[in-house]
VOGU-3710 file (C-alpha; in Angstrom, 3 decimals, decimal comma):
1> xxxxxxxxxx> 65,291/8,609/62,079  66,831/9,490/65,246  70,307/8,417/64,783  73,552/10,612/64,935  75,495/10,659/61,597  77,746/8,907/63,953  75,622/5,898/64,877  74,573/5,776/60,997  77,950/5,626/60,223  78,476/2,471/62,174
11> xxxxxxxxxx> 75,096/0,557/62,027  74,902/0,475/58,749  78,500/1,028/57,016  81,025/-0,543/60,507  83,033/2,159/60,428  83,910/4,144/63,933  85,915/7,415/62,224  85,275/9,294/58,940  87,297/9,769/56,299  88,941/13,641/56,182
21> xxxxxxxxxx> 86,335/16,010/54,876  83,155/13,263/54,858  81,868/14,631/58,338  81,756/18,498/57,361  79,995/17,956/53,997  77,662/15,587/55,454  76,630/18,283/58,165  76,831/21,022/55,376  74,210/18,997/53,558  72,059/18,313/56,499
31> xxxxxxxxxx> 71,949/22,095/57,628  70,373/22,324/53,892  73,785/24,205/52,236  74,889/23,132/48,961  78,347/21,276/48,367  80,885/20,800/45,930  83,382/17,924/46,995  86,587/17,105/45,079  87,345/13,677/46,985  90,273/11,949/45,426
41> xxxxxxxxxx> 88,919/8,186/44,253  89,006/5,631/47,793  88,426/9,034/49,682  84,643/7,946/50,661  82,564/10,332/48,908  79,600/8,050/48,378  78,894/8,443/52,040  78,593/11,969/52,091  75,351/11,604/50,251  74,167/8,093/51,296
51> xxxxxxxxxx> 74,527/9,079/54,883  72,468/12,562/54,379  70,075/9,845/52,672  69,687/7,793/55,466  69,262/11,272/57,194  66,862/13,672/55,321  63,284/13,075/54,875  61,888/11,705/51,949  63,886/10,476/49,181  67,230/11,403/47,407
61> xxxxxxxxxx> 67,919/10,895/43,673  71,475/10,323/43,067  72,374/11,289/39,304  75,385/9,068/37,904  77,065/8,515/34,676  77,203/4,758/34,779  75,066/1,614/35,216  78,084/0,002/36,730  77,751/2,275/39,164  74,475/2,639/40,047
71> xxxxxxxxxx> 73,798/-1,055/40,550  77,289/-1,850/42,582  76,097/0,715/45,088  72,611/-0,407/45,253  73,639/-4,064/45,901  75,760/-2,629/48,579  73,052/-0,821/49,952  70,417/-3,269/49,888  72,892/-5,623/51,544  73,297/-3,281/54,434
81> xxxxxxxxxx> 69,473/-2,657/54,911  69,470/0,210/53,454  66,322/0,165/50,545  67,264/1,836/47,747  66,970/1,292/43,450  68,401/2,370/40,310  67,080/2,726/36,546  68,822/2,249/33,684  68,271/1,294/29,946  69,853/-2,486/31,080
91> xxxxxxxxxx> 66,035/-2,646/32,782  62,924/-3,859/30,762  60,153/-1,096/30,411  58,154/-2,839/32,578  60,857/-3,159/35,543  61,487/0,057/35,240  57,581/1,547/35,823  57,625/-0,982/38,927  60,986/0,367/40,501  59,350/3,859/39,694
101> xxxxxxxxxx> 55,815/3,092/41,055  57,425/2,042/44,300  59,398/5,140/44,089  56,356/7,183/44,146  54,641/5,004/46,981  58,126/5,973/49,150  59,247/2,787/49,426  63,037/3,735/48,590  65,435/6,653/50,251  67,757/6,373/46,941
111> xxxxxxxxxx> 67,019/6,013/43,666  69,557/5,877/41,192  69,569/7,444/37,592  71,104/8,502/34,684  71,484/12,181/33,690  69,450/11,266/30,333  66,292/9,881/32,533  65,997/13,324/33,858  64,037/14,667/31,043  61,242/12,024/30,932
121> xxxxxxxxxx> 57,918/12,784/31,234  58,238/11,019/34,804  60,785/12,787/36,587  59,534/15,573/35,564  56,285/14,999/37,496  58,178/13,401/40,291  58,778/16,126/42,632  54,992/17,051/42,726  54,492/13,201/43,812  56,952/12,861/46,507
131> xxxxxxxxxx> 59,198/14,930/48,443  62,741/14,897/47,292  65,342/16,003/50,128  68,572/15,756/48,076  69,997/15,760/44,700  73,590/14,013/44,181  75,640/14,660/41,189  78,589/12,200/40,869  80,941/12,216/38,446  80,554/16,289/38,407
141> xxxxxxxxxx> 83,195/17,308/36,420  81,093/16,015/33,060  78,932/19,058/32,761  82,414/20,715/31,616  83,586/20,869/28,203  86,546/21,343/29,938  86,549/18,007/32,213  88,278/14,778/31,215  84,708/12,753/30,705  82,476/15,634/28,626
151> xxxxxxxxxx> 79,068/14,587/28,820  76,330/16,546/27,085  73,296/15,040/29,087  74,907/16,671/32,183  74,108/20,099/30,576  70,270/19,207/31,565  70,456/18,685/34,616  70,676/22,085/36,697  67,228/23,533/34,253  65,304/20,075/35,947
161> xxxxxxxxxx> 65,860/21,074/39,125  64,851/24,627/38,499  61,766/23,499/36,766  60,866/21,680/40,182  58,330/23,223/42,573  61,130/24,076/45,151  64,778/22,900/45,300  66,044/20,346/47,110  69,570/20,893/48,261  72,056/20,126/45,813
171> xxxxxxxxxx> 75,722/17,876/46,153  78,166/17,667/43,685  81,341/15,389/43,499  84,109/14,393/41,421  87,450/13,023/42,148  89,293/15,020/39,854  89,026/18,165/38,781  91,270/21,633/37,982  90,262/25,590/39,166  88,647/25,662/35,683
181> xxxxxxxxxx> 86,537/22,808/36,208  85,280/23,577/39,250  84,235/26,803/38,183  82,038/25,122/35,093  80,717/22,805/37,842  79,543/25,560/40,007  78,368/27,583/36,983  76,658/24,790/35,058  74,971/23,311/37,400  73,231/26,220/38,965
191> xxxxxxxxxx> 75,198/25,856/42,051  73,992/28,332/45,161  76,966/29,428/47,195  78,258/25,731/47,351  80,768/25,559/50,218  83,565/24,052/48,343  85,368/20,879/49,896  88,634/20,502/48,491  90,312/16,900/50,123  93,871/16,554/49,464
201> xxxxxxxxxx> 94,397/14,726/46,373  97,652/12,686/47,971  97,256/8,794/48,158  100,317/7,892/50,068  99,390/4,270/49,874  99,914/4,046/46,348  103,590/3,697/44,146  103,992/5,315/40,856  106,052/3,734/38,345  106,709/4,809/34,444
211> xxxxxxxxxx> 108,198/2,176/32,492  109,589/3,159/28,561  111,134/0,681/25,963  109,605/-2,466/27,279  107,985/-5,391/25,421  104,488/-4,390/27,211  102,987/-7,922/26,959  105,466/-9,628/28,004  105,646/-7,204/30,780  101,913/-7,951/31,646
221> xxxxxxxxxx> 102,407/-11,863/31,306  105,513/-11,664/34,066  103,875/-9,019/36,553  100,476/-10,660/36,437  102,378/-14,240/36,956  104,601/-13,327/39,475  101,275/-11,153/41,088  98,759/-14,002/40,494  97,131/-14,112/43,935  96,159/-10,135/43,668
231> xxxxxxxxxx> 93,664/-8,550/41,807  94,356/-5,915/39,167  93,095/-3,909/36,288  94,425/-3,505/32,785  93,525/-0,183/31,220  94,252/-0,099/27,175  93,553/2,924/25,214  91,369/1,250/22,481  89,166/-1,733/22,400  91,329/-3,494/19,503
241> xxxxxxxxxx> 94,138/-3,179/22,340  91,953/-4,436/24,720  91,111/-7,743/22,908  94,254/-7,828/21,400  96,012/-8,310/25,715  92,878/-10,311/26,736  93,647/-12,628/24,014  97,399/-12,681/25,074  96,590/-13,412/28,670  94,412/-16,494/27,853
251> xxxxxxxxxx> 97,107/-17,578/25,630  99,206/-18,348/28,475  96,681/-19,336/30,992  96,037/-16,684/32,532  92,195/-16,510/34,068  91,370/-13,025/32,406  87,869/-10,590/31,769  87,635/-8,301/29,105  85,410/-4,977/29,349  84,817/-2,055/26,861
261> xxxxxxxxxx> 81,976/-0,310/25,034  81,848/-2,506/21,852  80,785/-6,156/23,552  77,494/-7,136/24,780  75,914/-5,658/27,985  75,722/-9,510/29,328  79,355/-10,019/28,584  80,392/-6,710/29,980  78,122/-7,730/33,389  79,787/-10,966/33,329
271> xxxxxxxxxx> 82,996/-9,604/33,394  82,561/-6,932/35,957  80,696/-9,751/38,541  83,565/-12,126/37,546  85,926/-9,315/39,083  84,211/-7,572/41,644  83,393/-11,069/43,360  87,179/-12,275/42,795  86,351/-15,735/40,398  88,757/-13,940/37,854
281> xxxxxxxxxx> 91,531/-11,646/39,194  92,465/-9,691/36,195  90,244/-7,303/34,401  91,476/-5,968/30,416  89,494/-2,692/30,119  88,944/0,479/28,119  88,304/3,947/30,304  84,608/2,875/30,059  85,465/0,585/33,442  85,800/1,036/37,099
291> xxxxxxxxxx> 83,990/4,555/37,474  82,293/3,954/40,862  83,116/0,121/41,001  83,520/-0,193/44,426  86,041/-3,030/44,844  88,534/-2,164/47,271  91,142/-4,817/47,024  92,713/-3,948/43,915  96,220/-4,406/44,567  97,548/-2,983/40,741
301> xxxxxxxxxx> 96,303/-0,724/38,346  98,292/-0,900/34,703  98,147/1,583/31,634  99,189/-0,090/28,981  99,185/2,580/27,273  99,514/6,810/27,975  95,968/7,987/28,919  95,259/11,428/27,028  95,611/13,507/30,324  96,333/13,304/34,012
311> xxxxxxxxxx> 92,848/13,546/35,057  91,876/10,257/33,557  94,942/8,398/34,629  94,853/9,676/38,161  91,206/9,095/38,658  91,705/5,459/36,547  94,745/4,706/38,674  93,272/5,386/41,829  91,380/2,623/41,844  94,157/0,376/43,164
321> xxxxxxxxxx> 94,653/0,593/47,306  90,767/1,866/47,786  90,969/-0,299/51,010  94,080/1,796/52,233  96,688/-1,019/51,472  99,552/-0,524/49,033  98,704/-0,320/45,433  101,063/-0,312/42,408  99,925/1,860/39,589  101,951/1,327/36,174
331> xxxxxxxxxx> 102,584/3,382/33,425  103,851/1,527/30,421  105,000/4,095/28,254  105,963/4,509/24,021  105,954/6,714/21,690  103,493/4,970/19,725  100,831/6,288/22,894  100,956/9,934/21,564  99,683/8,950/18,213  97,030/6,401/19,474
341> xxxxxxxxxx> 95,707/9,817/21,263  96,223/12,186/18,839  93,989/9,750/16,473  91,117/9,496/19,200  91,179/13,436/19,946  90,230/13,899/16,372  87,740/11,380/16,491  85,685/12,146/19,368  86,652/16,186/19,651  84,445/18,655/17,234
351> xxxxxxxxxx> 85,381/21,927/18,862  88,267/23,648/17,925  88,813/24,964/20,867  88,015/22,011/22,887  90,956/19,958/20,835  93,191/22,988/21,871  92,614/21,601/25,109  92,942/18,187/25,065  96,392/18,666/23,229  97,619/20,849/25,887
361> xxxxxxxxxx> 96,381/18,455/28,456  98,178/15,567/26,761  101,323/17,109/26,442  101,285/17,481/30,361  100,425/13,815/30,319  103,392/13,647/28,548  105,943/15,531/30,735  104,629/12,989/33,212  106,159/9,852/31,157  109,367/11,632/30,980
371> xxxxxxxxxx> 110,012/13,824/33,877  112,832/12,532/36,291  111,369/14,393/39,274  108,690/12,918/41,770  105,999/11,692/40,112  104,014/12,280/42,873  105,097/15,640/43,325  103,957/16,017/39,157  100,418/14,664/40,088  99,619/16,932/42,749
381> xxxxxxxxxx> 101,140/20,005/41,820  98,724/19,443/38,547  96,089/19,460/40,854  96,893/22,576/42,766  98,837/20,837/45,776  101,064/23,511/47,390  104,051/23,138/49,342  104,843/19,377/47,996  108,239/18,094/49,121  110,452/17,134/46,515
391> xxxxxxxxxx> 110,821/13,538/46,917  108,215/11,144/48,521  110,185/8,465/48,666  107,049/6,512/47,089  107,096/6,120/43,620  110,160/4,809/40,970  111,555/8,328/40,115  112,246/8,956/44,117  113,661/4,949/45,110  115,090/3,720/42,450
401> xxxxxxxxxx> 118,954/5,011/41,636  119,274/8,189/39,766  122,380/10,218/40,010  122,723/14,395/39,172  124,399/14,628/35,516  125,566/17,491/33,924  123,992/17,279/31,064  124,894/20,774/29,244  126,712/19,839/25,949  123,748/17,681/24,863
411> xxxxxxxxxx> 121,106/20,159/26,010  123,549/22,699/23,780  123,310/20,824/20,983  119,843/20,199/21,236  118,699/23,436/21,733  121,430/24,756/18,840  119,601/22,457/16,752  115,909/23,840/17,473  117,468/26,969/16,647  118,735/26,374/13,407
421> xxxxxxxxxx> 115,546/24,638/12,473  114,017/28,019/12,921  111,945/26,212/15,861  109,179/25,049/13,255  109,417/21,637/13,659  108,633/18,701/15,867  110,614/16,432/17,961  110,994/13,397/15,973  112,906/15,494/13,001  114,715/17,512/15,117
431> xxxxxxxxxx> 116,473/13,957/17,263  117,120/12,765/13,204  118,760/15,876/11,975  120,993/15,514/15,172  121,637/11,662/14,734  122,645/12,678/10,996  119,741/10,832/9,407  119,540/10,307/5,803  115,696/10,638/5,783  114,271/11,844/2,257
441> xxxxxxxxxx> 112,620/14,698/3,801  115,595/15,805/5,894  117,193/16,115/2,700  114,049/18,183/0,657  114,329/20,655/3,392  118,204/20,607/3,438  118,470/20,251/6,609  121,314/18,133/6,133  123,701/21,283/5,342  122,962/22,514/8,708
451> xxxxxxxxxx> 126,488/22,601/11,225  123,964/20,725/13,527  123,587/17,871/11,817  124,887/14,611/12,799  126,524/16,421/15,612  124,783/13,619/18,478  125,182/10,384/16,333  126,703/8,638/19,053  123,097/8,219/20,152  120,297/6,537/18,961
461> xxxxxxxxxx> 116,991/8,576/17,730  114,900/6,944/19,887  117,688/8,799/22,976  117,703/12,001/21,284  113,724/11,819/21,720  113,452/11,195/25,144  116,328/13,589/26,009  114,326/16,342/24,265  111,487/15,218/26,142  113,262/15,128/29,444
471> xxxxxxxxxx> 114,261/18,838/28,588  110,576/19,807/27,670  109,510/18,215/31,173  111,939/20,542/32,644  110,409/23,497/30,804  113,704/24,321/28,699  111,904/23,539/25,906  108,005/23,307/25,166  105,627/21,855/22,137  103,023/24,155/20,140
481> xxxxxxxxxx> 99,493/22,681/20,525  97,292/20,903/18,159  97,796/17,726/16,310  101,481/18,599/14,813  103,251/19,950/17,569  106,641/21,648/16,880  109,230/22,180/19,655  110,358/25,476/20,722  113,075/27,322/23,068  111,934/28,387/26,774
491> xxxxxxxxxx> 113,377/30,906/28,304  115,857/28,421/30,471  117,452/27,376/27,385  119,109/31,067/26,094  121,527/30,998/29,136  122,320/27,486/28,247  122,922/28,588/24,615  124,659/31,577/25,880  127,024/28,870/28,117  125,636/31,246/31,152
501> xxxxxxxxxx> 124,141/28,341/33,025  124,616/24,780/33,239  121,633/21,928/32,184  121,712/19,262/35,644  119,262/16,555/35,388  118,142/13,408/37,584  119,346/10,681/34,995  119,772/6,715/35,629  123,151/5,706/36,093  125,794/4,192/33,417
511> xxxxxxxxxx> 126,608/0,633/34,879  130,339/0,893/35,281  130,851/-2,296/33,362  127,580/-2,479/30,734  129,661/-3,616/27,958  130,829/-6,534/29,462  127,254/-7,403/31,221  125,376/-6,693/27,696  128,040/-9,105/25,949  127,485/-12,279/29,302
521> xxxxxxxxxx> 123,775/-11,175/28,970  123,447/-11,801/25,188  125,208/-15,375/25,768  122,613/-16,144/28,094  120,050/-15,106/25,801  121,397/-17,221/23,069  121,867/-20,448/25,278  118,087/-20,379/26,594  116,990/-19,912/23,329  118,677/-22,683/22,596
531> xxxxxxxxxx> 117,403/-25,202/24,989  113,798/-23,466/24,187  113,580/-24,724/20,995  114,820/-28,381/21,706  112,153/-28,498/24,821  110,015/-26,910/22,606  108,856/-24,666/25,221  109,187/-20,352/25,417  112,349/-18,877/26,639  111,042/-17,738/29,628
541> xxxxxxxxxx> 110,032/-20,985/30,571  113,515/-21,655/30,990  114,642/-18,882/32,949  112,533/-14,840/33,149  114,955/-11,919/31,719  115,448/-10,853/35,062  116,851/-14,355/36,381  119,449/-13,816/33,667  120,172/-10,215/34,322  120,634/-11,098/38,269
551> xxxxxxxxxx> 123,503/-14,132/36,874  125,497/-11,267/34,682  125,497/-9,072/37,457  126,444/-11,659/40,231  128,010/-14,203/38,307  127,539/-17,320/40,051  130,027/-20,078/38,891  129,434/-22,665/41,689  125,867/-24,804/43,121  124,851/-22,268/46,033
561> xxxxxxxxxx> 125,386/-19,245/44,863  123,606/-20,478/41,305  120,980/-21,718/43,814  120,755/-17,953/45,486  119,616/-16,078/42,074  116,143/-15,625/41,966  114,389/-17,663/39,616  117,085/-20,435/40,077  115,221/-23,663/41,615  116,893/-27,045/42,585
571> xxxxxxxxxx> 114,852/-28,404/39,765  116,303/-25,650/36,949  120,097/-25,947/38,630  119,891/-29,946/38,367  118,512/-29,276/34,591  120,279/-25,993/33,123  122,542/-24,929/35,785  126,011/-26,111/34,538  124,726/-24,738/30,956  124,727/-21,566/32,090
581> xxxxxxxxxx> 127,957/-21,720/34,747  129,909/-22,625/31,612  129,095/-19,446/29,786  128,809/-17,226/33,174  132,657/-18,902/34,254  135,012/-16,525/31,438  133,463/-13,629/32,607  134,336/-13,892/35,980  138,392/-14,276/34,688  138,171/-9,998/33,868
591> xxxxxxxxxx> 140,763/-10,769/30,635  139,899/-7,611/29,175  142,747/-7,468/26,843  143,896/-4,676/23,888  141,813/-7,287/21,454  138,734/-6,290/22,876  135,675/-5,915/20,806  135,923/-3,405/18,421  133,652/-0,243/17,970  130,685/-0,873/15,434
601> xxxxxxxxxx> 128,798/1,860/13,404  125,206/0,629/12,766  124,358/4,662/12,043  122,978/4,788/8,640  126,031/5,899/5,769  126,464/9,234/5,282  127,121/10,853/1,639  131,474/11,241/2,794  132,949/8,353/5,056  132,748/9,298/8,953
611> xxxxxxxxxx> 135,481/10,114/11,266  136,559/6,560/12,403  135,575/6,899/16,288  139,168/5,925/17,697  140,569/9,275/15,963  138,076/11,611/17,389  139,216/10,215/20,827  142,308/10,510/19,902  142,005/14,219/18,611  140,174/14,985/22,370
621> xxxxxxxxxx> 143,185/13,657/23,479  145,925/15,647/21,870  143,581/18,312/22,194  144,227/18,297/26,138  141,081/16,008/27,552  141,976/13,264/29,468  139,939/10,078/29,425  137,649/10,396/31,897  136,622/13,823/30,417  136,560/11,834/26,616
631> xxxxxxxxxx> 134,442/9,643/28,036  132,065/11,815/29,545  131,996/14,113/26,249  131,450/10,985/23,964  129,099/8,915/26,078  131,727/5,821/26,161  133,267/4,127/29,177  136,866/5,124/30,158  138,142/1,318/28,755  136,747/2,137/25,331
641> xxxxxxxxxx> 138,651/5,511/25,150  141,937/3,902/26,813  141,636/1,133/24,214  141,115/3,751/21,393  144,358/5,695/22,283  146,062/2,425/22,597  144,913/1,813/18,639  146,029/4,993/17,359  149,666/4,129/18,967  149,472/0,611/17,073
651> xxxxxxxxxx> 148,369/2,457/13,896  151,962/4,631/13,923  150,563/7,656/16,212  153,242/9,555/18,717  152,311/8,728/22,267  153,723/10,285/25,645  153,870/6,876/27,002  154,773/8,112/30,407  151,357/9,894/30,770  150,385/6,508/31,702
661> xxxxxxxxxx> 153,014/4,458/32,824  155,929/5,727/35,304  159,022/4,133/34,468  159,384/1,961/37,723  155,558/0,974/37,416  156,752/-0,307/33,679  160,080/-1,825/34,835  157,670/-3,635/37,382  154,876/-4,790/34,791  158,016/-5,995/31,995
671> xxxxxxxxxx> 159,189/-8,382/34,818  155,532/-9,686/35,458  155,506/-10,585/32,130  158,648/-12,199/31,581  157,475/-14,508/34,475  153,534/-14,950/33,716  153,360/-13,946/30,282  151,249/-11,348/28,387  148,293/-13,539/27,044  145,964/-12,841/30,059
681> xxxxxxxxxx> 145,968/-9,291/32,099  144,697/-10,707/35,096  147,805/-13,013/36,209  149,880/-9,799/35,578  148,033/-7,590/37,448  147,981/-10,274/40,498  151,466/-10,354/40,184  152,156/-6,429/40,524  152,001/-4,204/43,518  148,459/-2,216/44,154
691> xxxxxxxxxx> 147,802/0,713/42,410  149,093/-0,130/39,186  146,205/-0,318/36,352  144,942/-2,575/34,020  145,524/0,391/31,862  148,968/0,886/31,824  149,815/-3,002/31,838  147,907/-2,992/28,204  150,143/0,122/27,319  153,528/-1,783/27,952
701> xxxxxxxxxx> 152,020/-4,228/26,554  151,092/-2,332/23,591  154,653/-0,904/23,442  156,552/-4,038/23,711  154,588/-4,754/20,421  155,226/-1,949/18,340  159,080/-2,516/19,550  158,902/-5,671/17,329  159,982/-5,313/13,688  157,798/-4,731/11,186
711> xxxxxxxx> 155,560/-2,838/13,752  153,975/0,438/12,770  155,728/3,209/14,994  158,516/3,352/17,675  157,777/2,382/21,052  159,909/5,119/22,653  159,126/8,299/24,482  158,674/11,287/22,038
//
C-alpha cells in the first residue's frame, strides 16, 4: 500500500489532523521501534496501531481484554473497508476455525484476540504460517499486579512472542497508568527500548463534580429527566447496585439497559447494541462496561458510588466527551462507598501486599471525594502532571462558591483529640468522642473521661467526619493502611497544636439567613406533600426540590415572578401557585422577633445535664467576645447569639445595655413604638432613621419588658 499515513488517515477514518502524540508513535512503529503509549481515554490510541495495520505487511494481532471491544472495533473497521476479525469464546468452535483459516489464507490485516487465546495450540503455530508485522497490547497496564485491572493471562503474553521465530514489533497502550506501572509494563512484557509516549492526561472538555449527602436515586431520576435527550452511563460498584438503579429507572419510565458480569452474554450484547446505536440512552453498569466501547457521544458519566482508586474512575469517567464536546462526570459520594470497597478488596485481593496497595490507592480515591481544591488539579497531579494551575475553572470545586475560612479551633480540637486517643484509632470514633457520644464502646475504652470529649457537639458526626477528612485531604492528618485504618497526626498539624500556624481551608459558604430559608423550605415540603397524597401522585410531581429551594430563596408572592422560578409552569401556577404564595407571603414580612424559635438539643443525653447553649454565649460574652466572634466560635448566626444574650437579660442577668443601644438611638426606637407598636419589628424599623438595627430595637424592646413588674431583673444600666 502506497498511501501516506496521512492519506490513510483520511480515506479510511475522515480525519485531516491527528490527535497529539498519534503521528510520532505511528512513525515509531513503522520505522520497526517498539512503543509504550499512555493516551488518556478519547485521545485516539486505536489508530496508532490500526493505521500501522493498514501500513505494515502482513497481518497484525491486536491482544485485548474484552469482547466488547474487539467486536465494536471490528464493526467499525469492516464498515470503513478495512477487513479485519476477532475471536472470542462468544464464537462457536466452528466460527472460530473459519475466522482462523481465513486468517492463515491472509485474508485479514487485524485479527482480534484475547490474551488467553494466545496459548492455543494455533497461535502458537501461527507465526510459522503467516507473517505477523505487529503485535498490539491494549489495555497494558493488566500485566501489573500493580495496575487497576490485574489480569493474570497478560503474564503470558511477552514468553509467546519470544517463542515466535522472530519478533514482530511490539505496541503497548493504556490510558492510565502511574511510574510504577509503566515500569511493570515495560518489564513484563519483554519490552525492547520502547520509546515511551506519555500524552497529557488533561481532558479540558470534561466537568468534575463530587456530590456528598444526597438521596443518590433520586438524584439519578432528576439528572437523567431533566438530561433525557443525552446519552449517559451509570457506573455502580456491585451488580446488586446495579439491578437495584436499573430497576429504579424503569420504575419511573425511564428507557434504561443494564450491564455487568452476572447476566447472560445475549442480554449483556443487547444492552451494549441498545446503547451504542442510541434506541436506549442510559446504560446501568458495573466496571466490566465501556473498556474500548467506542461511542463518542456520551454526554455524562455517573459513579454512583466511590470507585476503589483514581485509575478506574478516571479511565471509567473518561468515557463521557470522547467526541471532544462537554461531558459531565459525577461523583456521588457516602460513606457507605468505603465499606462497599473495603468488602470487594478482600474478596478479589489474595496478596498481602497487593491489598496494601489497593488500600493506599483508595484512600487517595478518597482525598478526592473530600478535597476542596481543583479536582482537576487532584487528577493530574496523581498522574504525574507538573506545573498544574490551581484552579481550572472547570469542575464544581473551582465554579461553584467557596470562601477561605479559618478553620483553626476545629482543626485544634480535632487534632487534640487524635492525640489523646493515642492516634490508634479510626475516624468514625474519633468524630463520636468529639460529638460526646454515648456509644457502648466509647465508654469500655473510657474514652469518655477524656477533656476532648464532647468538646465539638455543636456538630453533627456525620460533620466531624468529613472535616477530618477535609484535613486528611490536606495532608494534616493521614490514615494507616489496610482494612481498619486509624488516623494519625502529619507533620502540618504540630504547629497547629502548638497555635504556631493557622488551619485555612476552601469551605462552602454559611447562607446568611439558613435558618429562616430551612424553616420557608420545610413549609414547602410539608404543603407538596400534602397535595401529593390527595393527587395521589410523588412529591416531585408537584414541584422538584430545587423549584422549592429557588421560591425560599426568591420568594415570589405575586403571578410573574411565581411564573419566573424554574419549574413553575402556567399549568402548576393556575393549579398550586396561590398554595404556595400563601406560605412563601410571611416570610417576606422579616418579623424576626425576641420569640423566635428556640435552640433544640437533639445530641444524645449525657450522664450530667449540659450547659444550656444561651449561657455559654453568654459566658463568651462576659468573657470579652463580641457576637460576631461568638458566632464564629460556636458555628451559629449572629441573630441566634443576639437573641441568646437577649434571654439571659430576661432570665435576671446584668446587661450593659448601652453596648448596644446609644441613648438617642433608644429615645428614637421608644417613640417608634409608642406610635406603631412593638408586636412586629419591621414597622419599627421603617419608622427609624438608617443605621439603627433590628438588634437593638429587640433590646429596648426587651428592656421595656423587664421594666414591667413582676419581671425578672432591672432594666437599667449597671
Amino acid at each position: 500500500m502506497d498511501l501516506s499515513i496521512q492519506q490513510v488517515l483520511k480515506k479510511y477514518f475522515g480525519y485531516s489532523e491527528f490527535k497529539p502524540g498519534q503521528e510520532d508513535i505511528i512513525n515509531n512503529t513503522l520505522q520497526g521501534r517498539e512503543s509504550l503509549g499512555i493516551i488518556p481515554t478519547g485521545g485516539g490510541k486505536s489508530l496508532c496501531y490500526q493505521i500501522p495495520a493498514l501500513l505494515l505487511p502482513g497481518i497484525s494481532v491486536v491482544v485485548s481484554p474484552l469482547i466488547a471491544l474487539m467486536k465494536d472495533q471490528v464493526d467499525a473497521l469492516n464498515n470503513l473497508g478495512v477487513p479485519a476479525t476477532y475471536i472470542s469464546s462468544a464464537l462457536t468452535p466452528q466460527e472460530i476455525q473459519r475466522r482462523l483459516q481465513q486468517t492463515s489464507q491472509g485474508e485479514y490485516k487485524l485479527l482480534y484476540a484475547a490474551p488467553e487465546r494466545l496459548t492455543s495450540e494455533y497461535f502458537s503455530g501461527l507465526a510459522k504460517k503467516i507473517k505477523i508485522s505487529m503485535i498490539a497490547i491494549d489495555e497494558a497496564h493488566c500485566v501489573s499486579q500493580w495496575g487497576h485491572d490485574f489480569r493474570l493471562s497478560y503474564a503470558a503474553i511477552a514468553p509467546w512472542i519470544a517463542a515466535m521465530p522472530y519478533r514482530p514489533v511490539i505496541t503497548a497502550f493504556t490510558a492510565t497508568a502511574s511510574d510504577r506501572v509503566r515500569e511493570d509494563i515495560i518489564r513484563l512484557l519483554s519490552l525492547d527500548n520502547p520509546s515511551v509516549h506519555l500524552i497529557g492526561f488533561d481532558r479540558p472538555n470534561l466537568h468534575f463534580t463530587v456530590i456528598k449527602g444526597t438521596d443518590k436515586k433520586k438524584f439519578l431520576e432528576e439528572y437523567i429527566t431533566t438530561h433525557a435527550h443525552q446519552s449517559g452511563i451509570i457506573y455502580a460498584a456491585t451488580r446488586k447496585e446495579v439491578d437495584s438503579i436499573y430497576t429504579y429507572l424503569k420504575s419511573w419510565g425511564i428507557k434504561a439497559g443494564r450491564y455487568h458480569a452476572g447476566l447472560s452474554i445475549e442480554e449483556r450484547n443487547q444492552s451494549q447494541e441498545a446503547f451504542l446505536y442510541d434506541e436506549i440512552k442510559v446504560i446501568v453498569a458495573s466496571n466490566a462496561f465501556g473498556l474500548g466501547i467506542d461511542k463518542s457521544n456520551v454526554r455524562y458519566v455517573i459513579h454512583h458510588n466511590m470507585p476503589r482508586n483514581l485509575e478506574s474512575y478516571y479511565q471509567e469517567a473518561g468515557r463521557a466527551g470522547r467526541d471532544g464536546e462537554k461531558g459531565e462526570c459525577i461523583l456521588l459520594y457516602s460513606a457507605a462507598d468505603i465499606q462497599t470497597q473495603k468488602f470487594l478488596i478482600e474478596q478479589t485481593t489474595s496478596s498481602e501486599e497487593r491489598k496494601e496497595e489497593e488500600y493506599s490507592k483508595m484512600q487517595t480515591m478518597i482525598d478526592y471525594c473530600h478535597t476542596t481544591r481543583c479536582l482537576r488539579h487532584s487528577i493530574l497531579e496523581y498522574f504525574g502532571e507538573k506545573d498544574l494551575p490551581e484552579n481550572c475553572g472547570s469542575c464544581a470545586n473551582c465554579t461553584q462558591a467557596y470562601e477561605s475560612r479559618d478553620m483553626t479551633i476545629e482543626a485544634q480540637k480535632i487534632f487534640s483529640c487524635i492525640k489523646r486517643m493515642n492516634q490508634q484509632y479510626g475516624i468514625n470514633l474519633v468524630a463520636s468522642v468529639l460529638k460526646g457520644s454515648q456509644n457502648k464502646r466509647i465508654r469500655q475504652l473510657k474514652l469518655d473521661q477524656l477533656s476532648t470529649y464532647g468538646i465539638m457537639n455543636d456538630m453533627t458526626i456525620a460533620a466531624i467526619s468529613d472535616l477530618i477528612n477535609i484535613l486528611a485531604a490536606e495532608d494534616y492528618i493521614y490514615t494507616t493502611g489496610g482494612q481498619y485504618p486509624v488516623v494519625r497526626l502529619g507533620p502540618k498539624a504540630v504547629p497547629v497544636l502548638r497555635s504556631q500556624a493557622r488551619v485555612i481551608l476552601r469551605m462552602p459558604p454559611r447562607p446568611e439567613k439558613a435558618q429562616g430559608d430551612s424553616q420557608l423550605f420545610q413549609a414547602l415540603c410539608v404543603l407538596r406533600q400534602e397535595i401529593a397524597k390527595k393527587e395521589q401522585v410523588p412529591p416531585y410531581v408537584i414541584f422538584h426540590d430545587l423549584t422549592l429551594r429557588e421560591m425560599s430563596a426568591r420568594l415570589p408572592v405575586d403571578h410573574n415572578s411565581m411564573l419566573a422560578i424554574n419549574g413553575v409552569g402556567e399549568i402548576k401556577m393556575q393549579k398550586y401557585g396561590q398554595l404556595f404564595m400563601d406560605i412563601i407571603h410571611p416570610f417576606t414580612l422579616e418579623d424576626t422577633t425576641s420569640s423566635s424559635i428556640p435552640d433544640i438539643d437533639i445530641s444524645t443525653p449525657e450522664k450530667e445535664p449540659k450547659q444550656p447553649s444561651h449561657m455559654i454565649s453568654w459566658e463568651l460574652y462576659q468573657a470579652g467576645s463580641t457576637i460576631s466572634e461568638i458566632a464564629k466560635q460556636r458555628k451559629l448566626t449572629n441573630l441566634t447569639v443576639q437573641d441568646h444574650i437577649l434571654r439571659c437579660a430576661r432570665e435576671g442577668f446584668t446587661l450593659d445595655w448601652r453596648e448596644i443601644v446609644s441613648e438617642e438611638e433608644e429615645a428614637c426606637i421608644l417613640e417608634a413604638v409608642q406610635r406603631v407598636g412593638s408586636e412586629k419589628l419591621k414597622p419599627i424599623k421603617e419608622a427609624l432613621p438608617e443605621g439603627i438595627s433590628y438588634y437593638a430595637i429587640k433590646a429596648v424592646i426587651c428592656k421595656l419588658e423587664l421594666s414591667k413588674p413582676g419581671a425578672p431583673g432591672a432594666a437599667g444600666e449597671e
